[in-house]
N, C-alpha and C positions, 0 to 999 in steps of 0.2 A: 438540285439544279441540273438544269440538260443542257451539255453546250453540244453545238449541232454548225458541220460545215458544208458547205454549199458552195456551188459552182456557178456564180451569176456574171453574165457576160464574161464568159475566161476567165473572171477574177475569186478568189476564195475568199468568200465571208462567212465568219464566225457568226453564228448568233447564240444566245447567254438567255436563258429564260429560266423561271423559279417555274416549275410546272405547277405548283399546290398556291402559287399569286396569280396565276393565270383563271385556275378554274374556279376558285374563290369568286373570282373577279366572274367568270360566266354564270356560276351558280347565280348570285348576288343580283346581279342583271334579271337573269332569268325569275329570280324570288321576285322582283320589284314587277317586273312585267305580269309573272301572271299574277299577284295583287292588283294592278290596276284593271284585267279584264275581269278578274274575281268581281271586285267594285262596280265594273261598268256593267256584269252579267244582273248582280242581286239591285243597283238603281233602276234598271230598264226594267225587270222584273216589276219591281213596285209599283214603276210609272204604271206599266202594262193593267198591275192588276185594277190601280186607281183608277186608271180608262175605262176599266168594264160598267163603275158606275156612274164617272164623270161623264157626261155625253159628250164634250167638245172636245176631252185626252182621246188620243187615238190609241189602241189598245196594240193592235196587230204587228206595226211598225217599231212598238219596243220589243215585244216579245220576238221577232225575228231577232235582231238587232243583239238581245239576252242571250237566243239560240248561239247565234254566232260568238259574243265573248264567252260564253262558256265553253264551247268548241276548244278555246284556248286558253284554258285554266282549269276547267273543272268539268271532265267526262260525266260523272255525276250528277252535275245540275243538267247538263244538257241531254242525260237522258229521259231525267225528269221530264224536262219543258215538252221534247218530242215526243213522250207518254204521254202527255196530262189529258186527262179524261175530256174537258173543253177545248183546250185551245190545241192540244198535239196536233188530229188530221190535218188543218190549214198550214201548223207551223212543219209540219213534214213533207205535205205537196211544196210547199217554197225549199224548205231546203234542200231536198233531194231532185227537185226538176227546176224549182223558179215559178212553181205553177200556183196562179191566184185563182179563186174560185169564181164561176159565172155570174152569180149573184152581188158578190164583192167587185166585177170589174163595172154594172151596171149601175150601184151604188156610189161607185163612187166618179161612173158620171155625172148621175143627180147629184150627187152632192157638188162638184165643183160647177156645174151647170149651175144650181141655187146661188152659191156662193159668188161667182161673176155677176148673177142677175140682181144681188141684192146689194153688191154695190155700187153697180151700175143705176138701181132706183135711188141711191142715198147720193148719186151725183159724184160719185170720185172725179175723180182729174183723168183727164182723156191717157195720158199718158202711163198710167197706171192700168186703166182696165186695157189699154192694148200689150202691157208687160203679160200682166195675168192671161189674157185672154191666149197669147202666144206660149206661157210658161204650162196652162192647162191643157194646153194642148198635146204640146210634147210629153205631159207627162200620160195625157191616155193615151197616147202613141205605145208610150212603153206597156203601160196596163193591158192592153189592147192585144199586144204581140206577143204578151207571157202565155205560154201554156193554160187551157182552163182546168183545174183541180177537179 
């Protein structure tokens, strides 16, 4: 046990700590935390890989997402991912600049350009394709200003 005195506003307070229930207690934390980006690295991972043949799962957007919990649990998987023979380069220009490739920023104007237009033929509610229409927007704003890969 550490007892420890201190000088707070003029006045002396004692403080009484178990130092081995403290770091227990931070260990523990710490154990539970990086479990859960463990978890969030190897689900995003799977999603990712399901992507490559689902056409509608987006692949890119886990495996960043992977990159980063593993960043915070496991140097090992996350050396992996920024290796890996397919997806590294892409997932290494994003991590180390933010940089999305020229063809990936073109892409995915056609793609949400299609996607506005094809609900827009199916008649959505006015109110909706001007959500979309302002939400796609902003979002190639950002695409648009990343760095090109």
């Amino acid at each position: 046990m550490a007892i420890r005195d201190d000088r707070v506003a003029g006045m002396k307070v004692t403080i009484s700590t178990c130092d081995s229930e403290v770091s227990n207690y931070s260990n523990q934390r710490w154990a539970y935390r990086a479990l859960a980006y463990r978890t969030l690295a190897i689900v995003t991972t799977g999603l990712g890989m399901i992507g490559v043949v689902l056409p509608l799962l987006p692949t890119t957007p886990f495996l960043i997402v992977a990159v980063w919990a593993a960043g915070k649990s496991s140097p090992r998987m996350q050396h992996w991912l920024l290796n890996h023979r397919q997806f590294g380069p892409v997932l290494k220009s994003w991590h180390e600049r933010g940089a999305i490739p020229v063809f990936a920023k073109y892409l995915a104007g056609l793609m949400l350009t299609l996607s506005w237009t094809v609900l827009w033929l199916l008649s959505m509610k006015t109110g909706v394709l001007i959500f979309l229409a302002v939400f796609f927007s902003a979002l190639m704003t950002y695409i648009i200003s990343r760095p090109n890969a």
